[in-house]
PALO-430615 format. One record per residue (C-alpha): x, y, z; residue in three letters; residue number from 1. Coordinates in nm, 2 decimals. Example, Ala and Ser with C-alpha at 12.3 -4.5 7.8 and 13.67 -1.06 7.14 Angstrom:
1.23  -0.45  0.78  ALA  1
1.37  -0.11  0.71  SER  2
//
This chain:
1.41  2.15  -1.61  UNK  1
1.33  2.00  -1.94  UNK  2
1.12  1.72  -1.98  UNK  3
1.17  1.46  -2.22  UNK  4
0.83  1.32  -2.37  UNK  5
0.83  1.00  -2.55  UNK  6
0.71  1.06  -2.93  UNK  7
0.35  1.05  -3.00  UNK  8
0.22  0.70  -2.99  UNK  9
0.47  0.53  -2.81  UNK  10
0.43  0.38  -2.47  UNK  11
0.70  0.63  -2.23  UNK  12
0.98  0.41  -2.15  UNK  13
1.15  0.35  -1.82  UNK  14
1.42  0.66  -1.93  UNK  15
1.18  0.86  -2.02  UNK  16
0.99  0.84  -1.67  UNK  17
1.32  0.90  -1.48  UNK  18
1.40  1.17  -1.64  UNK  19
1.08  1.33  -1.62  UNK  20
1.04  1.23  -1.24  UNK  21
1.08  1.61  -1.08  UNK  22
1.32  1.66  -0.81  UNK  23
1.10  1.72  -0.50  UNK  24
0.94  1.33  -0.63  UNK  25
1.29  1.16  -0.62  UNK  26
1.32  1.34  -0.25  UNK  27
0.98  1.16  -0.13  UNK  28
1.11  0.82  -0.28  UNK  29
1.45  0.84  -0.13  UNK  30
1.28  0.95  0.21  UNK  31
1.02  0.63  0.16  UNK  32
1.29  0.41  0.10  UNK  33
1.51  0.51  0.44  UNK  34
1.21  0.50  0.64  UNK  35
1.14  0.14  0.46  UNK  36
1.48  0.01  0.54  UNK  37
1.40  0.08  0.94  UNK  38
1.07  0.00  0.96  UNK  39
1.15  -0.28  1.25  UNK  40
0.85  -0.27  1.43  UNK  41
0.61  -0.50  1.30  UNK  42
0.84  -0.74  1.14  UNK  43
1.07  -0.80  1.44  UNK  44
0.83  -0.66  1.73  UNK  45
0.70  -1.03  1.87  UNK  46
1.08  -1.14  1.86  UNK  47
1.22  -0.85  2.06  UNK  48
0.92  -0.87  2.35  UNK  49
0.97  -1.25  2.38  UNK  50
1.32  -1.14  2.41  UNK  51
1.23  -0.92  2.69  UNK  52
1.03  -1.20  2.85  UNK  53
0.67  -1.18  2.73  UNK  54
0.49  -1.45  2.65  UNK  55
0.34  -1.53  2.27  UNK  56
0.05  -1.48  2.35  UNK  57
0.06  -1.10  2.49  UNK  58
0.27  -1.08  2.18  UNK  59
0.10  -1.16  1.93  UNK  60
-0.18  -0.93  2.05  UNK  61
-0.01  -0.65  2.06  UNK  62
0.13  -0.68  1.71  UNK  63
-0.21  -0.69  1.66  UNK  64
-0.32  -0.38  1.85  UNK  65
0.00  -0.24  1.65  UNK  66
-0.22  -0.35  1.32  UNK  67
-0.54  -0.21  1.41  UNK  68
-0.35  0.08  1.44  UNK  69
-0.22  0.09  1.12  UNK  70
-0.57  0.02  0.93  UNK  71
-0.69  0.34  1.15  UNK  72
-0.39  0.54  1.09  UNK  73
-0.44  0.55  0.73  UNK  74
-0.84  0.70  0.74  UNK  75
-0.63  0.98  0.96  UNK  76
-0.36  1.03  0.72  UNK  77
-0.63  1.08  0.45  UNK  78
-0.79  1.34  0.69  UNK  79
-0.45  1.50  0.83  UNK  80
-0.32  1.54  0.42  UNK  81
-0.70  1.73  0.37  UNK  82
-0.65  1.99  0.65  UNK  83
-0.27  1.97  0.71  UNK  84
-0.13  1.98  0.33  UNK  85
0.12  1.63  0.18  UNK  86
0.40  1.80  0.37  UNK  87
0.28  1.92  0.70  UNK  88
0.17  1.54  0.74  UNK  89
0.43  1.38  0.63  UNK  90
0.66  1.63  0.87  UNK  91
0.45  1.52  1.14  UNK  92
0.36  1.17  1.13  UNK  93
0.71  1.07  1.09  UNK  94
0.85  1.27  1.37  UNK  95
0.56  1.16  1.64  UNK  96
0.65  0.78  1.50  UNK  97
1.00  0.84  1.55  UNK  98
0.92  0.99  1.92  UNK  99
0.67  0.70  2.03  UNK  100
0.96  0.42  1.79  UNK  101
1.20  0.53  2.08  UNK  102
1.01  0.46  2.38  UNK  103
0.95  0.14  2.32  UNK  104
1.31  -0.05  2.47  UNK  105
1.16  0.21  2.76  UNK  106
0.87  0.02  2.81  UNK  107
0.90  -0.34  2.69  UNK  108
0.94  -0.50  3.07  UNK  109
0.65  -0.69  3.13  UNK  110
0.46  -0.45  3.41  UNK  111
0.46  -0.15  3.19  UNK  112
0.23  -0.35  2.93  UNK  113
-0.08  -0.15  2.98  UNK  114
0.17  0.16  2.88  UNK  115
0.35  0.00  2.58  UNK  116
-0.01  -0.17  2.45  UNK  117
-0.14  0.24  2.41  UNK  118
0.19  0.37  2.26  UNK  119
0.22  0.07  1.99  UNK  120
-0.16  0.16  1.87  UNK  121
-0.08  0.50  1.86  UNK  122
0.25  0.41  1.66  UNK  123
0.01  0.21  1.43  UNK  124
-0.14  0.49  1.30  UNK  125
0.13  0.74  1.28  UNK  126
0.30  0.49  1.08  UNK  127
0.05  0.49  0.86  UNK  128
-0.08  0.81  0.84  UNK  129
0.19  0.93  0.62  UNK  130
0.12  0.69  0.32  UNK  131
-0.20  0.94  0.21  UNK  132
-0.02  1.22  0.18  UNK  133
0.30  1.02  0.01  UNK  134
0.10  0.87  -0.26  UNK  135
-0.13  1.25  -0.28  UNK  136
0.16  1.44  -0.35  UNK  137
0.32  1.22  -0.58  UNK  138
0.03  1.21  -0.80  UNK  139
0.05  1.61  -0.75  UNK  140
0.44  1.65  -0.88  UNK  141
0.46  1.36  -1.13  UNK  142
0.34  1.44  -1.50  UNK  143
0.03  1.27  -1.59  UNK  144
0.17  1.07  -1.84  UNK  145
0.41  0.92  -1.60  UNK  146
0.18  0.91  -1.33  UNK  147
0.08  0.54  -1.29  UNK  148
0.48  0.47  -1.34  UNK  149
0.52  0.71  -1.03  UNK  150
0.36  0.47  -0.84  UNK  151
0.54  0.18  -0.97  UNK  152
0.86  0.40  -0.83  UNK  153
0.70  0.44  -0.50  UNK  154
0.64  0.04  -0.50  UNK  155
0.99  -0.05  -0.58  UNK  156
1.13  0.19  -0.32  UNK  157
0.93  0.04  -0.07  UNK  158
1.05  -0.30  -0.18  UNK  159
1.41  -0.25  -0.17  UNK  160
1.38  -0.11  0.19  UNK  161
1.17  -0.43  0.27  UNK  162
1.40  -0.68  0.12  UNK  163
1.70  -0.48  0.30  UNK  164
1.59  -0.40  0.62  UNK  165
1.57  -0.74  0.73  UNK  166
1.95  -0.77  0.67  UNK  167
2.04  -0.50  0.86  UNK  168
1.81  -0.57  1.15  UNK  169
2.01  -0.94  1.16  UNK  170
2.35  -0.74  1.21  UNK  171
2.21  -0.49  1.45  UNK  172
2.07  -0.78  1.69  UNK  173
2.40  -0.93  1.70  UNK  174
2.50  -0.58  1.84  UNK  175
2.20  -0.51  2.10  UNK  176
1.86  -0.55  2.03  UNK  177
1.76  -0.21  2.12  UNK  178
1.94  -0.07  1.82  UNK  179
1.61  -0.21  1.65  UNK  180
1.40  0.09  1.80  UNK  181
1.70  0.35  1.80  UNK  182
1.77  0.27  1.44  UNK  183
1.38  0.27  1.35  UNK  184
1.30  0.61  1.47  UNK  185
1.65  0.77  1.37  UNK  186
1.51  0.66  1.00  UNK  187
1.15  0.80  1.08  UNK  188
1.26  1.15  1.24  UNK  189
1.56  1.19  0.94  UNK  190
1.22  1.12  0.71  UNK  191
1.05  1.37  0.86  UNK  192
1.37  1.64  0.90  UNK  193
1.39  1.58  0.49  UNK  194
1.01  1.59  0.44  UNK  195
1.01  1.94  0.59  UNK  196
1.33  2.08  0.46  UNK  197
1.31  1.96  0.08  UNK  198
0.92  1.88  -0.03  UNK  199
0.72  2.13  -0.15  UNK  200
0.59  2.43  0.05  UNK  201
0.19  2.46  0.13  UNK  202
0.02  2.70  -0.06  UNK  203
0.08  3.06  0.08  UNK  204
-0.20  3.16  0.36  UNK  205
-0.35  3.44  0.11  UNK  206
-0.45  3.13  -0.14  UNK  207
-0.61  2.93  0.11  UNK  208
-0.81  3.20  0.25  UNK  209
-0.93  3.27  -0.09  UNK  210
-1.01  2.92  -0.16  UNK  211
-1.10  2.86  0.22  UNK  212
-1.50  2.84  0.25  UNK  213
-1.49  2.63  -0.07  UNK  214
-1.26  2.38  0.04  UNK  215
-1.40  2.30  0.39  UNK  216
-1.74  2.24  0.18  UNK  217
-1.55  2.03  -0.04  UNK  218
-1.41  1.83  0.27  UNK  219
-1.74  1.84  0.45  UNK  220
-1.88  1.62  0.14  UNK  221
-1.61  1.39  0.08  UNK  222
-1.73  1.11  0.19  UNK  223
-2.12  1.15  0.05  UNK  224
-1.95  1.21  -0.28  UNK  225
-1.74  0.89  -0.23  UNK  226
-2.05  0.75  -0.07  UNK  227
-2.24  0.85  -0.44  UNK  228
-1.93  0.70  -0.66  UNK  229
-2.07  0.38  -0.72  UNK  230
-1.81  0.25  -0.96  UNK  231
-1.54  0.37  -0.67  UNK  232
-1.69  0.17  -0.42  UNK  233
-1.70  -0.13  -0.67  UNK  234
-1.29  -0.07  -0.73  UNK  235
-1.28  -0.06  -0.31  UNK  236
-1.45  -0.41  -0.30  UNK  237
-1.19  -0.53  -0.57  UNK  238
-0.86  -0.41  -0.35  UNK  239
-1.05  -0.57  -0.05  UNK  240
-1.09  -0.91  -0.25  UNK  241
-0.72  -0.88  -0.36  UNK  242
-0.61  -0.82  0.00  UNK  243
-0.79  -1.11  0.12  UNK  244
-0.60  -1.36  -0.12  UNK  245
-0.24  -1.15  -0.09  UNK  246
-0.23  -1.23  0.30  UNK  247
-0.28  -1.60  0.26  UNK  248
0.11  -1.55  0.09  UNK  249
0.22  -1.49  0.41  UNK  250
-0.03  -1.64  0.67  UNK  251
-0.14  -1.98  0.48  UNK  252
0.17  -2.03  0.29  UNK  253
0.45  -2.13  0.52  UNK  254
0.26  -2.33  0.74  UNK  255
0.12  -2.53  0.45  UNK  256
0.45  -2.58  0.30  UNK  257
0.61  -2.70  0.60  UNK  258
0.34  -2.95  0.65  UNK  259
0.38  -3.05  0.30  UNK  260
0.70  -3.13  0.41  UNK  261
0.88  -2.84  0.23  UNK  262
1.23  -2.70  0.44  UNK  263
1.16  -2.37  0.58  UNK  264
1.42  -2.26  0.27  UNK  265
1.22  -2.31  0.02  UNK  266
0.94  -2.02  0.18  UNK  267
1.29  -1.77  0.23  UNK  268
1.38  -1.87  -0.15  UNK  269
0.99  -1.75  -0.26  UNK  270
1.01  -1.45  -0.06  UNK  271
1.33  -1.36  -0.21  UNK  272
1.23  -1.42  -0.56  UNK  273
0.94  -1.22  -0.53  UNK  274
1.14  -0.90  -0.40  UNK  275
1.39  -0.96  -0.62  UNK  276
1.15  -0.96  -0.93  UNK  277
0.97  -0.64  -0.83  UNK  278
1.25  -0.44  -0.80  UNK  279
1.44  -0.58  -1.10  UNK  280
1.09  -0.56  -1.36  UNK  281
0.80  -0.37  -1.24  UNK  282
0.97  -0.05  -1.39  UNK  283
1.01  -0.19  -1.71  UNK  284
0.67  -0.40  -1.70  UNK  285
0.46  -0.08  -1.60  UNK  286
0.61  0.10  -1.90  UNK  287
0.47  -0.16  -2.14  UNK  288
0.14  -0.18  -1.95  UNK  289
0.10  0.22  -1.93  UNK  290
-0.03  0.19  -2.26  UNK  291
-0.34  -0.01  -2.19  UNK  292
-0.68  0.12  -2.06  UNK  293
-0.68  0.12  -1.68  UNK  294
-0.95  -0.14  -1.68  UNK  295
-0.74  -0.39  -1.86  UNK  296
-0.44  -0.35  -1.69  UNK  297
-0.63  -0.42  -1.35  UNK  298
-0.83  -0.65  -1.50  UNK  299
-0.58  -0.89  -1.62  UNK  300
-0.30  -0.84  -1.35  UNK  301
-0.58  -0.91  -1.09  UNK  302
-0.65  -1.22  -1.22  UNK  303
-0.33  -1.34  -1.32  UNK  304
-0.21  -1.26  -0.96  UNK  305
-0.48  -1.46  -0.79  UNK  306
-0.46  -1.75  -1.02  UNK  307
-0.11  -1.75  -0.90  UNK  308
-0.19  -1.76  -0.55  UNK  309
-0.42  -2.05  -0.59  UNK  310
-0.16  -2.25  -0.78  UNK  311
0.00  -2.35  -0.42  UNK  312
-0.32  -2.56  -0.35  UNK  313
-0.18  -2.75  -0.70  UNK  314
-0.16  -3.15  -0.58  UNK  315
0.14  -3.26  -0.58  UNK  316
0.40  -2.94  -0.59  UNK  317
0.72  -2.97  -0.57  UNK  318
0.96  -2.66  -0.52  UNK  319
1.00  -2.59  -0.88  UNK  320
0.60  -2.56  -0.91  UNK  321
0.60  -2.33  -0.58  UNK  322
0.86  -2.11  -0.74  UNK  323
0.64  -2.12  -1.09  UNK  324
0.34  -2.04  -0.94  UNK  325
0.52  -1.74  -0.70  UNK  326
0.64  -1.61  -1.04  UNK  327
0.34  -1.60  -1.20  UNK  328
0.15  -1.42  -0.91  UNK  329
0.42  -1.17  -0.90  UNK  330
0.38  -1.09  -1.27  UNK  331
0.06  -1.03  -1.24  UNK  332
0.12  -0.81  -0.93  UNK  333
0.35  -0.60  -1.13  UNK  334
0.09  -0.60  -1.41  UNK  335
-0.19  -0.44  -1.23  UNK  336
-0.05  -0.31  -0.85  UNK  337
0.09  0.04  -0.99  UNK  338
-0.27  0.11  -1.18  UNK  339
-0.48  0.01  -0.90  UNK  340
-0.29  0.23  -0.64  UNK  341
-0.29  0.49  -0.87  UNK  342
-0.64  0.47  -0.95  UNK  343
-0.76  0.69  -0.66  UNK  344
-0.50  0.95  -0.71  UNK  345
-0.73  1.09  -0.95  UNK  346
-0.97  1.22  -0.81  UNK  347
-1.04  1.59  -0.81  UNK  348
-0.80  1.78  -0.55  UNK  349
-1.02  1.88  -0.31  UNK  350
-1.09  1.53  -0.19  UNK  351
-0.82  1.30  -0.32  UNK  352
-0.66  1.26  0.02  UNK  353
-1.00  1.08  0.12  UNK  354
-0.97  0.88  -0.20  UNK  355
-0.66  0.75  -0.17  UNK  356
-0.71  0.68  0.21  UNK  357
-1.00  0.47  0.15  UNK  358
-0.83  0.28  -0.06  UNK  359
-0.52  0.20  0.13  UNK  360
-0.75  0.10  0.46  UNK  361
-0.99  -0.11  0.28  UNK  362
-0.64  -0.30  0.14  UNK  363
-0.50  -0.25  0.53  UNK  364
-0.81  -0.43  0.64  UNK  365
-0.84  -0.66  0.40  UNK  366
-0.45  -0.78  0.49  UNK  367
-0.52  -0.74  0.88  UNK  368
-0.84  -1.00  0.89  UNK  369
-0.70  -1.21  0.62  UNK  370
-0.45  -1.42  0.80  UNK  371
-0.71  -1.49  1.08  UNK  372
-1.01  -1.58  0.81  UNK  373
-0.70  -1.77  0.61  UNK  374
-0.62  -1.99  0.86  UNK  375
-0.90  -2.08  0.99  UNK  376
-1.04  -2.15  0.68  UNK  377
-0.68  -2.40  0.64  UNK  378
-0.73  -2.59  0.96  UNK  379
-1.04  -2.68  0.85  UNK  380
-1.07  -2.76  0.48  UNK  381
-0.68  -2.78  0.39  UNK  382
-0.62  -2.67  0.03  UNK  383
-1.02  -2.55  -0.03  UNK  384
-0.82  -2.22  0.09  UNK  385
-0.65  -2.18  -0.20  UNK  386
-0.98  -2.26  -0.41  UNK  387
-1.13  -1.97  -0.24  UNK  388
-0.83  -1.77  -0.32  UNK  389
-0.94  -1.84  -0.72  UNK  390
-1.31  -1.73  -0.65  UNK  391
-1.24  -1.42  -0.49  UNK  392
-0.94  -1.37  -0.73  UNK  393
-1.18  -1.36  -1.01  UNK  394
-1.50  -1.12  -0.85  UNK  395
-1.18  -0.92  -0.74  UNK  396
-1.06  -0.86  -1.15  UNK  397
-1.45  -0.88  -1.24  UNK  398
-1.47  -0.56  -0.98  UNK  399
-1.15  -0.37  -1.04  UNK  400
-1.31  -0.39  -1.43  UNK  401
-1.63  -0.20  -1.34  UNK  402
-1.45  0.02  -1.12  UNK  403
-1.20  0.13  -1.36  UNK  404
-1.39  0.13  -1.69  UNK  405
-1.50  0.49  -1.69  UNK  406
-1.19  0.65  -1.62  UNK  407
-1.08  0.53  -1.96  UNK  408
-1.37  0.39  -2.19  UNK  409
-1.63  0.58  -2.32  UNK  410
-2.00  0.51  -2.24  UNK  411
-2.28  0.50  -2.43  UNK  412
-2.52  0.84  -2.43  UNK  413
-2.79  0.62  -2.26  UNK  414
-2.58  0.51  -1.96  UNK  415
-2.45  0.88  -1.93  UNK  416
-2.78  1.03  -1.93  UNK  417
-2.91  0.72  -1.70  UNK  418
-2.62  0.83  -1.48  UNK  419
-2.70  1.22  -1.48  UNK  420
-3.08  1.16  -1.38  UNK  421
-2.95  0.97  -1.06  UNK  422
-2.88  1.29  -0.88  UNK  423
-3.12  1.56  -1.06  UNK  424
-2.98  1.91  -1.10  UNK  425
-2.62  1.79  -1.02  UNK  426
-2.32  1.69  -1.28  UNK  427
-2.24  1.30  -1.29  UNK  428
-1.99  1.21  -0.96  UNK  429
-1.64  1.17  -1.12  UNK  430
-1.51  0.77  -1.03  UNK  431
-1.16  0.88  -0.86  UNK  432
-1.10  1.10  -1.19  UNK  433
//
């Protein structure tokens, strides 16, 4: 298949990325986005036990056992995508989450709580596991040029199966509730059934054997070499810092709207215009911003985005403000998201599946503790929350600068050769090149 490049010096348009997007890519996006539009679990997953008769309080914990899962699930995706290969994980995580999605109407009477509190954290990190291995082979397929708007596909998808699921869970309830969980892991195993039938193969057994002692070194030191990549671990603080302020959208925000006095509308009308202007723009906005260095682009969307998110502690808004403010955050969301996630994607081969999964649970753990720190944070100081937001909003851009720079900007002879004499007799650590 032919690939049409945009001429030299001009940014690659949204066409131009489409039609460059290889075959086995659009497969892995179509498969994200079914598995998207089912993923019940932890949106509806409190709802349906209280249905069943549990209290809140059980719950809520084990929505949160169900998110501890998910922050481990992604370290073992990184690990699984390593030793298994993009496919072989994918293949597998989705068909044991489809397995353990279906058991749950089994177990969701009160007494067999001990049983369902094990099988929702190990559906946590199946979940999860696959998103490693997603974003690895994506960055594999998708020319290099294109790659950062690769990821702003793989957001999108994920955002129309967000913003749709919840319509079609409100239909199946009507029906029976259990369709939830039939209809969840019917969109998890027909994931997995694609994932193995239509991605790319592993590399034939001869290959690896040749490559074999190499690569299990290479694995053995992935984490001393992340360990040694000081700029990466300045980019992981960033994505931590941003996922601190992103979860007080959804933890601080509609409570302190409704006690502002704010209907419980106006929080569905900011969650809708904030789906509905990633999916409509982030293509288009990531083909502008492809052109700029990778520091800048995560520089300036990470701010943007966080100054947004403290606008709601603005005096005085009124809905127009809170739908301002939500726009603004989103732009700069769309500005910078696609860069950072696609940030770890390059690093060298041999250990980008640790990469990538060190980025996505430092942002899982940052969005699992930041509701809690959030709101206690509002009970006690009000608005200061959204002041905080602001503080960390800016070390976060300041950090996701740092990180970034050398992928893109040249440094001077006297920090590389400061840089070379920190580990003597070895070449300078790549940061996630």
């Amino acid at each position: 298949m032919s690939v049409s490049k945009p001429k030299e010096g001009a940014a690659p348009g949204v066409l131009d990325a489409l039609r460059a997007t290889p075959r086995s890519v659009r497969y892995l996006l179509g498969g994200v986005l079914l598995n998207q539009l089912g993923a019940f679990v932890q949106t509806f997953l409190v709802l349906y036990l209280a249905h069943r008769g549990y209290g809140v309080d059980k719950a809520g914990f084990l929505l949160g056992a169900y998110g501890a899962g998910a922050v481990a699930g992604t370290l073992l995706g990184g690990e699984l995508t390593s030793r298994l290969g993009t496919r072989n994980t994918i293949t597998m995580a989705m068909s044991c989450s489809a397995v353990l999605v279906f058991l749950i109407p089994w177990l969701a009477d009160p007494g067999d709580y001990p049983f369902l509190l094990g099988v929702v954290v190990v559906l946590g990190m199946m979940t999860q596991s696959y998103r490693p291995a997603a974003s690895a082979l994506l960055s594999e397929l998708m020319p290099d040029e294109f790659r950062v708007m690769g990821f702003s596909m793989l957001r999108i998808a994920m955002n129309i199966g967000a913003a749709a699921g919840p319509l079609l869970a409100a239909g199946l309830i009507q029906i029976d509730w259990n369709l939830l969980f039939w209809v969840d892991g019917s969109t998890a195993l027909l994931y997995g059934l694609l994932a193995a039938t239509l991605l790319p193969r592993p590399a034939s057994t001869t290959a690896e054997q040749d490559q074999g002692t190499a690569k299990q070194e290479a694995q053995r030191s992935a984490y001393a070499t992340m360990a040694r990549d000081h700029r990466f671990l300045l980019y992981l603080t960033s994505m931590l810092f941003s996922a601190l302020v992103y979860a007080q959208f959804f933890a601080v925000l509609p409570v302190d709207l409704e006690k502002a006095g704010h209907p419980t509308s106006l929080y569905s009308g900011v969650l809708t215009l904030s789906s509905a202007v990633l999916i409509s723009f982030e293509l288009a906005v990531t083909a502008r911003v492809s052109r700029w260095r990778a520091s800048t682009a995560a520089t300036v969307g990470t701010f943007v985005y966080c100054l947004g998110i403290a606008g709601y502690g603005l005096p005085g808004s009124v809905p127009a403000l809170v739908l301002l403010t939500t726009a603004v955050s989103v732009g700069g969301l769309m500005i910078s998201g696609p860069t950072l996630w696609a940030h770890p994607a390059k690093a060298d081969e041999k250990v980008r599946g640790r990469y990538i999964a060190a980025s996505q649970t430092v942002f899982g753990l940052g969005s699992a503790v930041g509701p809690a720190l959030g709101m206690l944070m509002w009970t006690r100081y009000g608005d200061a929350v959204w002041a905080t937001c602001a503080v960390l909003g800016t070390l976060a851009a300041a950090l996701a600068f740092a990180g970034l720079r050398p992928s893109d900007e040249p440094r001077d002879a006297a920090e590389e050769t400061a840089e070379a004499e920190e580990v003597p007799g070895e070449a300078p650590v790549p940061s996630g090149r």
